[in-house]
C-alpha positions as CSV (number, residue, x, y, z in Angstrom):
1,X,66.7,-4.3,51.2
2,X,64.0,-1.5,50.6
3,X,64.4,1.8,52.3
4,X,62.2,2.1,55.1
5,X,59.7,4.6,53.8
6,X,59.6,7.6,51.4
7,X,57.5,9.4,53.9
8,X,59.9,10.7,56.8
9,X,57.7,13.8,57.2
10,X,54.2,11.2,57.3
11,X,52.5,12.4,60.3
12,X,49.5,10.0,59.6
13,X,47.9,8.2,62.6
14,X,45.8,5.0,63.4
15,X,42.6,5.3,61.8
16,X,39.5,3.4,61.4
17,X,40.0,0.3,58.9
18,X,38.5,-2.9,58.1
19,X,37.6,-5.2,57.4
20,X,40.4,-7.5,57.4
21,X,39.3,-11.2,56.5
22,X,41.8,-13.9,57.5
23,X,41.7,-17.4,56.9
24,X,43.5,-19.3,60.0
25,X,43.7,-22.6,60.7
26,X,40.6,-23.8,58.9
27,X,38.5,-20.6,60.3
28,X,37.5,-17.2,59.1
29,X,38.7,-14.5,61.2
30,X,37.2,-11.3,60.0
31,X,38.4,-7.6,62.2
32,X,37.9,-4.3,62.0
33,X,39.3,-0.9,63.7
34,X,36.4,0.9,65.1
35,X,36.4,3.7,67.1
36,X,34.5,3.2,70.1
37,X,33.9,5.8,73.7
38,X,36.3,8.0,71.7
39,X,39.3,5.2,71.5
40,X,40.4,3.0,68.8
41,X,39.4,-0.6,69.1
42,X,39.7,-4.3,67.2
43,X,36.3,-5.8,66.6
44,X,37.2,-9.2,66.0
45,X,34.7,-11.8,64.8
46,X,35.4,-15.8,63.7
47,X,33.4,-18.1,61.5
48,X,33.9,-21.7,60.8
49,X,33.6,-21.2,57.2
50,X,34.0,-18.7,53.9
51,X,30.3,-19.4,53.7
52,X,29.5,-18.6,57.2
53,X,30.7,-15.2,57.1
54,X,28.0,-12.0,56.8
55,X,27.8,-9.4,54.9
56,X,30.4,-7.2,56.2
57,X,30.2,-3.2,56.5
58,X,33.2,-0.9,55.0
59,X,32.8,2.0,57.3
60,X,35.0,5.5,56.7
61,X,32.4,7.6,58.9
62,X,28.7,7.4,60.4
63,X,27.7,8.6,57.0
64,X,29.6,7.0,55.0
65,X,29.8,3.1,54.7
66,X,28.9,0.1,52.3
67,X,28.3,-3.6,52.7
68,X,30.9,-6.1,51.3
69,X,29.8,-9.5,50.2
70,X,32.3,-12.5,49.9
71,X,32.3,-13.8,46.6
72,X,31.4,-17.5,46.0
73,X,34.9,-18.4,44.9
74,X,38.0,-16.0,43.0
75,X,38.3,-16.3,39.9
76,X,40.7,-14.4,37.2
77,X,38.8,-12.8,35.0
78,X,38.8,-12.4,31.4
79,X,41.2,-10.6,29.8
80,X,40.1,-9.9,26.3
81,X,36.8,-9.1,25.9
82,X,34.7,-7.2,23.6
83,X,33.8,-3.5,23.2
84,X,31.1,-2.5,25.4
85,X,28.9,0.3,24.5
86,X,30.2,2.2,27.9
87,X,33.5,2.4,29.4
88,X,34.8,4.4,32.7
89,X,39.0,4.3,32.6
90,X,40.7,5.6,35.7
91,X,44.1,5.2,37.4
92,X,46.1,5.6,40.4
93,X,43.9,6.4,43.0
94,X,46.6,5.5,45.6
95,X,44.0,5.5,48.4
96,X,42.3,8.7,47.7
97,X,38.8,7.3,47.9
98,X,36.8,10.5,48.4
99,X,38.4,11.8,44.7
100,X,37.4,8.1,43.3
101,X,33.3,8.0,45.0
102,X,33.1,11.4,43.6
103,X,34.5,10.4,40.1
104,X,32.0,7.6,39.8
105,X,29.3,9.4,41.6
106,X,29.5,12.1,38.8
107,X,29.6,10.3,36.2
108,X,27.1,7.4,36.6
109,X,29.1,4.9,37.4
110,X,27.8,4.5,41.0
111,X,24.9,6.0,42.9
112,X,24.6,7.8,46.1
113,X,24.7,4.4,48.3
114,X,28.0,3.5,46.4
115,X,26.0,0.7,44.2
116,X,26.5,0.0,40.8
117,X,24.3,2.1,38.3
118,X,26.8,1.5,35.2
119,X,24.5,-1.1,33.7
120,X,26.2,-3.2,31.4
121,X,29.1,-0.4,30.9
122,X,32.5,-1.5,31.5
123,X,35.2,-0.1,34.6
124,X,38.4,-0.4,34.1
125,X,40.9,0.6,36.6
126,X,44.2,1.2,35.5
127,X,46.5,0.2,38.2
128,X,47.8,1.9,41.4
129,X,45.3,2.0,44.1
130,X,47.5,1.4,47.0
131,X,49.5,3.5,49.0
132,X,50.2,7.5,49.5
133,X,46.3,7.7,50.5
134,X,44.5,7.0,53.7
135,X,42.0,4.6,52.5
136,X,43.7,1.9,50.8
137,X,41.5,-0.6,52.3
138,X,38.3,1.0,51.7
139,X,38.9,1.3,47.7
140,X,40.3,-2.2,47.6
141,X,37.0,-3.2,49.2
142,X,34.9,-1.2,47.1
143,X,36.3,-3.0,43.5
144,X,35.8,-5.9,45.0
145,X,31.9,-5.3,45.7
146,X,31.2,-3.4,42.4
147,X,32.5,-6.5,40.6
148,X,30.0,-8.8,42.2
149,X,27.5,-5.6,41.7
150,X,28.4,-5.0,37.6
151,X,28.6,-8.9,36.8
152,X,24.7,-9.1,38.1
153,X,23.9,-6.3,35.6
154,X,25.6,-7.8,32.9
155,X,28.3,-5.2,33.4
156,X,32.4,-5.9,34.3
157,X,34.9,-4.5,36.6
158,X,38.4,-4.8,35.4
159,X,41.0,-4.1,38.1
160,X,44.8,-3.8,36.0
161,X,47.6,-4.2,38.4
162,X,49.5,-1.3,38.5
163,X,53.6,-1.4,39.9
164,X,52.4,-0.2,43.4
165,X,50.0,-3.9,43.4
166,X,52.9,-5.7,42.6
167,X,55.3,-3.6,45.2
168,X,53.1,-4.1,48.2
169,X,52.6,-8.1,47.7
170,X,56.7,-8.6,47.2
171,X,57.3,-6.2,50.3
172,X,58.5,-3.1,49.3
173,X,56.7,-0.8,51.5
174,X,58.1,2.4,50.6
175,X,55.2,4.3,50.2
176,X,53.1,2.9,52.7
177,X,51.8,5.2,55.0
178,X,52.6,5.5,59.0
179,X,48.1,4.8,59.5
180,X,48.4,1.3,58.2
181,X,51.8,0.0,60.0
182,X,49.9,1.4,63.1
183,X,46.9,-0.7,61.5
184,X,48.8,-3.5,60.8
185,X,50.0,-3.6,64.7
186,X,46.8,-2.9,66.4
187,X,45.7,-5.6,64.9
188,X,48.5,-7.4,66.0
189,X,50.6,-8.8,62.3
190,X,52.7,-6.8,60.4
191,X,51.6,-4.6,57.2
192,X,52.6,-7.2,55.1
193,X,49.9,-9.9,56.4
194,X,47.1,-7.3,55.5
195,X,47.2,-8.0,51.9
196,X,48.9,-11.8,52.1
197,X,48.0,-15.1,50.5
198,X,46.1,-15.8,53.8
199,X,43.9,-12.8,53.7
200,X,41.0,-12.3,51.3
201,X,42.0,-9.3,50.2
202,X,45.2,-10.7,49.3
203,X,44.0,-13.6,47.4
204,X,41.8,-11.6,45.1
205,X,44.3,-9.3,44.1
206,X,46.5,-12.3,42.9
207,X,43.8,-13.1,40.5
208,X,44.1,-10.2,38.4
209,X,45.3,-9.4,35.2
210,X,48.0,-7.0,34.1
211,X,47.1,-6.9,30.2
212,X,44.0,-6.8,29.4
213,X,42.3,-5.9,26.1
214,X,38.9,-4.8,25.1
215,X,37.6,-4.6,21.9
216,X,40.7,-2.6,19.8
217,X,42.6,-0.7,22.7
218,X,44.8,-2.2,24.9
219,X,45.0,-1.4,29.3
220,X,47.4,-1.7,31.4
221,X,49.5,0.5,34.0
222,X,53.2,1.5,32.7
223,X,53.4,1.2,29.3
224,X,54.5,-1.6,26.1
225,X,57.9,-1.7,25.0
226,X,59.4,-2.8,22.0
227,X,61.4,-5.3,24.2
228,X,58.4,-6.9,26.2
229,X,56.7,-6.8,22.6
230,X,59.4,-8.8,21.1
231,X,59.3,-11.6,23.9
232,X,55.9,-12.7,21.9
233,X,54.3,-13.6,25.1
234,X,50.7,-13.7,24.4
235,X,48.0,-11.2,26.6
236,X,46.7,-14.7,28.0
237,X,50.3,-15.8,28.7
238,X,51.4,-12.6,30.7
239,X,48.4,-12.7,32.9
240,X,49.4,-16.6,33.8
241,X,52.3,-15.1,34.7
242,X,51.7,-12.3,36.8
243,X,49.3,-14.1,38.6
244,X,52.0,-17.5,39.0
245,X,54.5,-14.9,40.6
246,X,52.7,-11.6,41.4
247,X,54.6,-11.2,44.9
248,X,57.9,-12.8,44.8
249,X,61.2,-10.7,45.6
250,X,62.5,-8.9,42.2
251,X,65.6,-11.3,42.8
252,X,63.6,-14.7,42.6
253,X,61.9,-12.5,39.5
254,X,65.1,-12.2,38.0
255,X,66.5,-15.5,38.4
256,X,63.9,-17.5,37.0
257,X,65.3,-15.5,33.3
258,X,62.6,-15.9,30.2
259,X,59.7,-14.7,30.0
260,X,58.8,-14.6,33.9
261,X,61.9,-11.6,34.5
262,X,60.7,-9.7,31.2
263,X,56.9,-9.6,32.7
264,X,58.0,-8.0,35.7
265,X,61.3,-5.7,34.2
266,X,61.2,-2.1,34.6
267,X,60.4,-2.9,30.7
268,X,57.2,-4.8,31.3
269,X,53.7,-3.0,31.8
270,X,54.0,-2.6,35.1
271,X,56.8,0.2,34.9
272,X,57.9,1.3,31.3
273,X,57.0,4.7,30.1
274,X,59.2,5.0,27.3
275,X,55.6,5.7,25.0
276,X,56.1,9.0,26.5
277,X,59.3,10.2,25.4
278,X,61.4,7.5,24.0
279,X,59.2,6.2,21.0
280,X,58.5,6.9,17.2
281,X,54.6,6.5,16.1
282,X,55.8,3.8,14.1
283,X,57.5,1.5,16.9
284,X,54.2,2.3,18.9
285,X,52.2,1.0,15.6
286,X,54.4,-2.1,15.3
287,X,53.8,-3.0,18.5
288,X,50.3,-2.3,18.9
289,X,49.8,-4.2,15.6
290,X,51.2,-7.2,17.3
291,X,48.2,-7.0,19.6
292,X,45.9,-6.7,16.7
293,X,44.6,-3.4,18.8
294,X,44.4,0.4,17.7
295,X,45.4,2.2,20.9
296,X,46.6,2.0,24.1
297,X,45.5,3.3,27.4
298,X,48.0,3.8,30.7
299,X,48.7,5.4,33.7
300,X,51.8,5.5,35.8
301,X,53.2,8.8,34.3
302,X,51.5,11.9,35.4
303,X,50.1,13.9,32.9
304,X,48.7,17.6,33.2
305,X,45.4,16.5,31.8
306,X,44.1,13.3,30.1
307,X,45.8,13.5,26.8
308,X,46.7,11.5,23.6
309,X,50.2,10.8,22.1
310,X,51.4,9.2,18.6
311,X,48.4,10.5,16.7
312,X,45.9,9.0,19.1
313,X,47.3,5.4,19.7
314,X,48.4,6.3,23.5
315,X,45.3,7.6,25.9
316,X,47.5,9.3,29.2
317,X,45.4,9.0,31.7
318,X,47.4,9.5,35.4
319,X,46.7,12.6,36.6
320,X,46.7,14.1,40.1
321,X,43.1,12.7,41.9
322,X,43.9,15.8,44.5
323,X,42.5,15.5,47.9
324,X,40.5,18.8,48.0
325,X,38.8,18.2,44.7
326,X,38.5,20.9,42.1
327,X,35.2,19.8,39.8
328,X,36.9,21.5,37.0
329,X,39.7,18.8,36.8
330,X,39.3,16.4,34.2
331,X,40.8,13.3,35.0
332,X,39.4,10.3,34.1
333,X,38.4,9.0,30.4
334,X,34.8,7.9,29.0
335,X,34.1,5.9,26.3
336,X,31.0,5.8,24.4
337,X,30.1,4.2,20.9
338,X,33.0,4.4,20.1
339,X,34.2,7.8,20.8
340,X,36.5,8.7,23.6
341,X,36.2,11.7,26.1
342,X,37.9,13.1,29.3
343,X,35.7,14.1,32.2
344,X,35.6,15.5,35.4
345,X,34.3,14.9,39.0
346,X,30.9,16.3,37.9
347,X,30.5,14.1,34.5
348,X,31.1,17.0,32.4
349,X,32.8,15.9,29.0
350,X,35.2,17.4,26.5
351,X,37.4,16.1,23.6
352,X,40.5,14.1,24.8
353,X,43.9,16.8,22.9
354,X,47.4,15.6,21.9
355,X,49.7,16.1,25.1
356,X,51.2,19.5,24.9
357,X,54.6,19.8,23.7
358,X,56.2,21.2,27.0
359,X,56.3,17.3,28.0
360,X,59.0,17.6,25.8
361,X,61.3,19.8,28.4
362,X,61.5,16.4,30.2
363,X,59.0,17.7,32.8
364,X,57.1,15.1,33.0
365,X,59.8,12.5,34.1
366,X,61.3,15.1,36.5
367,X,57.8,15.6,38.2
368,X,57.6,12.1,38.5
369,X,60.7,11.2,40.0
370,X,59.9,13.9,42.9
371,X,56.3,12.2,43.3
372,X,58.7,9.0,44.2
373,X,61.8,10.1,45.5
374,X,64.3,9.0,42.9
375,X,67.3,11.4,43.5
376,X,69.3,10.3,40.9
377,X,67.0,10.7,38.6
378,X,66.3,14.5,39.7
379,X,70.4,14.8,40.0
380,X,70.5,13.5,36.6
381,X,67.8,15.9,34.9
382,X,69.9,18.4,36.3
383,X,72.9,17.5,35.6
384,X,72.0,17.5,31.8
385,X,71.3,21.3,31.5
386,X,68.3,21.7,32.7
387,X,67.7,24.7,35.6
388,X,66.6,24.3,38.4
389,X,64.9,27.6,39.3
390,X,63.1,26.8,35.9
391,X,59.4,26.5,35.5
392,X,58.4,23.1,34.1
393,X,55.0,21.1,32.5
394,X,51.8,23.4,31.3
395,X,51.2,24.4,34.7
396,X,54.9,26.2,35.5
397,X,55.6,24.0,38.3
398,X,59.0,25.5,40.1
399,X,60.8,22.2,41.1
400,X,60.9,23.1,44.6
401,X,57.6,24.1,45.6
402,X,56.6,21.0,43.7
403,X,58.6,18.8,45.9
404,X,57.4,20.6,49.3
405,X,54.0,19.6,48.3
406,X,54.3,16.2,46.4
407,X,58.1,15.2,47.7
408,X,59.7,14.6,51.0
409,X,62.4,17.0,52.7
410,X,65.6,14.7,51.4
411,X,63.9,15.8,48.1
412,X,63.6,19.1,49.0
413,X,67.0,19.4,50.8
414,X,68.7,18.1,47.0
415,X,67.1,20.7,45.2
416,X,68.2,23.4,47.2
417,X,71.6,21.9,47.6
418,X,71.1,22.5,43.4
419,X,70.9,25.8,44.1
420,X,66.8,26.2,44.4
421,X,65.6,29.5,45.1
422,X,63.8,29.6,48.0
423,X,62.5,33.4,47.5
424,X,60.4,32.5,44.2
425,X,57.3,32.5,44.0
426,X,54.7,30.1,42.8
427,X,51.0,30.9,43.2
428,X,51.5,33.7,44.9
429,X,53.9,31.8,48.0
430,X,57.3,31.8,48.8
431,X,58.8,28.2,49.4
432,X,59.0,29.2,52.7
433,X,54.9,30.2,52.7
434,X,54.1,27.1,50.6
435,X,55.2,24.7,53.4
436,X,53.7,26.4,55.9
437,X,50.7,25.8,54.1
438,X,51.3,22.1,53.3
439,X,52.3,21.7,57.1
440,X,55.7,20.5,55.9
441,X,56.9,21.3,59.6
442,X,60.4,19.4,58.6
443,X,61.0,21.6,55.4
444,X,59.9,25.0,57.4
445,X,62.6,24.1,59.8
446,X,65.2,23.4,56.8
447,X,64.2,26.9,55.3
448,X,65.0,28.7,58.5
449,X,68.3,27.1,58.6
450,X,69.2,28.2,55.8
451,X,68.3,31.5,56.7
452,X,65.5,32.2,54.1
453,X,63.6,35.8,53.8
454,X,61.5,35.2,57.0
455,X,59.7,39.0,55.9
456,X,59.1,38.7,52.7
457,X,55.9,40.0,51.5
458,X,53.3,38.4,48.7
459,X,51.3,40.3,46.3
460,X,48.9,40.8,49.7
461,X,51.7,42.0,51.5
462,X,51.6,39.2,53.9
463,X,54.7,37.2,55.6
464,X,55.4,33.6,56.4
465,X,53.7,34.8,59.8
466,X,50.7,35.5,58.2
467,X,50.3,31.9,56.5
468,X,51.6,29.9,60.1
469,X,48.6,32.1,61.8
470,X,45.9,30.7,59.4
471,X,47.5,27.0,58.4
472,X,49.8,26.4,61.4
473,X,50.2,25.7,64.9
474,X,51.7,27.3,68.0
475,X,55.4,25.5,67.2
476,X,55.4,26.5,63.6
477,X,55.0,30.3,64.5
478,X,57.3,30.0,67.5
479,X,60.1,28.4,65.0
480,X,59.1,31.6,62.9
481,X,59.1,34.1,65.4
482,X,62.7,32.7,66.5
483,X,63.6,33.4,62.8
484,X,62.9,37.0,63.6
485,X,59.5,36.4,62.0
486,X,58.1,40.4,62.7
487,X,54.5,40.7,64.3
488,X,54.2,44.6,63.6
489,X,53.2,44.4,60.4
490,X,50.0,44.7,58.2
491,X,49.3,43.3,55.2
492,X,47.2,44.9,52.0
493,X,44.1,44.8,54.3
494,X,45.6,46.5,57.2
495,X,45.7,43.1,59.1
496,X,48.2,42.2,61.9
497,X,49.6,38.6,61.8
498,X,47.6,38.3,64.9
499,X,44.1,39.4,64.0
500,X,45.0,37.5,60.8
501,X,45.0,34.6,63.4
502,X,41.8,36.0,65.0
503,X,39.8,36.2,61.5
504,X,40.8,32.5,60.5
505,X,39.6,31.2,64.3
506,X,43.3,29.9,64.8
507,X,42.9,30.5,68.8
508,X,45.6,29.2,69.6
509,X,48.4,30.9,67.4
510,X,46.1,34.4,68.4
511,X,46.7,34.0,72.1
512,X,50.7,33.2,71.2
513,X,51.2,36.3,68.8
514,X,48.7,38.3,71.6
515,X,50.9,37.3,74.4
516,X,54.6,38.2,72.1
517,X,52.8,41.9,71.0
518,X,52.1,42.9,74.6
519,X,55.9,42.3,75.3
């Protein structure tokens, strides 16, 4: 059995979503969360046919929708195809569609309506669009048009499955977020059904491929190993496979033995990383070589920036698609005649560098294994030497604000149970300051426990108070002010907490640290 969910502290709520198209009994069944007179309600429509169904509308927002139409019939695709003379690479999304419209907005791939305007370029989407975001649905739905939009212009969409795919379809629904169980049971099934063999949504993803190879370089999510490359199975072969079993249980996986178990092992291309950290340039040549290809391009293991390993024969291409997008990010990669380049959110290009050698300080597996809650992992990077109150990757990530803002609190509760330093600071914050800020109520309530500096001062001279009156709530400064949280104080500009609170338009939180100064 799966844990329940990574996401204890997941305050997400029903949302708009849709559409959903069922096929029941013979009929199309086709609905849709809409908010209506300021509730949420299930637009529910039913056609006799595939054929009889409309154009349906995608809607995140009045100004923001796009129209969906059913294909003819699904299809797999090809999965080795020539070079194009354009390619757009990008992976795990995980639901952030605003990050992923503005990413193809900027760089041509779509236009301002969401249409295709990539020509006869080629997208390739490198696994992992489903869960942690909000709008799984919507970037699923998206794909799905822009590969009935590119095939018109003589262009091609190729969607890789990624291990999340594979995780949602066999039920492990760890990372699913609390909006689409609430989804899933306003519209009255369970989150599983959303994305079932019954569904279209469900059937299309189960044509998809997992390897897929155009021109000389090689996609797909995790990673090759020299295992999986030893099984010989051909690129057409895996993709038979994947799509024969893509959603059974990993023990009906297993059982079955051969070449079906060493598609979906953790050393398959769904999950291995070891081209990160575990491989020689020549075992990444051999195996490339087998493949008659020159380079490989994957996702799955986060990266600082899009990068190159083993001499330019690995592309790393999983970086953080941040919800408040910073244009300056580059994080996707762009191919053109020939020559590959990372870009950003506004199309601005640059030459793709080796991955810096602080990978090498085990960072990047560290980093990772916070993003999805593997505790032993963490307790085993520890246990190994490294420190805890050490800064890791390019960026000087401390471990623990790291896991207030990418983690959960059983993530953060290890870490200081490793002896994490709640008084450091990282970007100018305190942990205590940084969850406040991330609205980590949970881990705010864990810091006080343990009886963190509740006065410490930043560079600004401002508190935890100070942070609670411009990012919190009246709870989160009460839980403060129990902590002994003090009000008479003023920071660098000669600001109280509570005309800090006053300045940022938190009324609320002003009238509650107005009310405790006039005591």
């Amino acid at each position: 059995a799966f844990p329940s969910s990574f996401y204890p502290d997941d305050n997400s709520d029903l949302a708009v979503d849709g559409p959903h198209v069922f096929y029941e009994s013979g009929r199309v069944v086709v609905k849709s969360i809409v908010l209506k007179n300021g509730e949420f309600q299930v637009v529910e429509n039913d056609y006799p046919s595939r054929d009889a169904v409309p154009p349906l509308k995608c809607s995140l927002s009045e100004d923001l929708s796009f129209t969906i139409h059913l294909k003819d019939k699904l299809n797999p695709q090809p999965a080795v195809v020539p070079e194009p003379s354009r390619l757009f690479a990008i992976s795990d999304i995980e639901g952030n569609f605003h990050a992923f419209v503005k990413t193809l907005r900027g760089n041509g791939v779509i236009d301002k309506h969401l249409n295709w305007s990539f020509g006869d370029g080629h997208l390739v989407l490198v696994g992992d669009y489903f869960d942690r975001g909000l709008n799984v649905t919507s970037c699923l739905w998206l794909i799905y048009e822009l590969e009935n939009q590119a095939a018109k212009a003589g262009g091609m969409v190729h969607f890789v499955l990624g291990n999340h795919e594979e995780m949602n379809l066999s039920g492990d629904h760890r990372y699913v977020r609390n909006k689409y169980k609430k989804v899933a049971k306003k519209l009255g099934c369970s989150y599983g059904d959303l994305f079932s063999k019954k569904t279209e949504l469900g059937r299309w993803l189960r044509t998809k491929n997992m390897f897929v190879k155009i021109g000389e370089t090689i996609f797909v999510h995790g990673g090759l190993s020299p295992q999986f490359a030893g099984a010989n199975i051909s690129i057409p072969e895996v993709n038979k496979i994947c799509q024969s079993h893509i959603g059974k249980k990993a023990d009906v996986l297993q059982e079955k033995g051969g070449k079906v178990s060493m598609v979906f092992a953790k050393s398959g291309p769904l999950w291995y990383r070891g081209l990160f950290n575990k491989l020689s340039s020549d075992e990444v040549q051999q195996i490339l070589s087998q493949y008659d290809a020159r380079r490989v391009v994957v996702g799955h293991t986060i990266v600082d920036d899009i990068s190159t390993l083993h001499d330019e024969m690995v592309y790393a291409i999983d970086v953080k698609h941040s919800e408040k997008i910073k244009n300056a990010q580059y994080n996707a990669l762009f191919m053109e005649d020939g020559q590959f380049f990372k870009v950003n959110y506004r199309g601005k290009r640059a030459a793709v560098a080796p991955a810096r050698k602080a990978s090498e300080d085990g960072s990047g597996i560290v980093l990772n294994a916070i993003i999805e809650h593997k505790p032993n992992i963490i307790r085993r990077f520890l246990k190994e030497g490294h420190k805890v109150n050490d800064s890791y990757s390019a960026k000087k990530y401390l471990l623990l604000h790291f896991a207030i803002k990418n983690g959960n609190s059983e993530i953060v509760e290890l870490l200081l149970d490793e002896g994490a330093d709640p008084d450091l600071f990282q970007d100018g914050k305190s942990a205590l300051m940084y969850a406040i800020k991330h609205k980590k109520e949970k881990v705010v309530e864990m810091l006080l426990n343990r009886s963190v500096n509740v006065n410490l001062r930043n560079h600004r001279q401002q508190t935890a108070l100070y942070y609670a009156a411009k990012y919190g709530n009246e709870r989160l400064v009460q839980m403060l002010l129990d902590a002994g949280a003090k009000i008479d104080v003023h920071d660098q500009s000669g600001l109280s907490p509570f005309q800090f609170a006053v300045k940022n338009r938190n009324v609320p939180v002003a009238k509650l640290l107005k009310a405790r100064e006039r005591k």
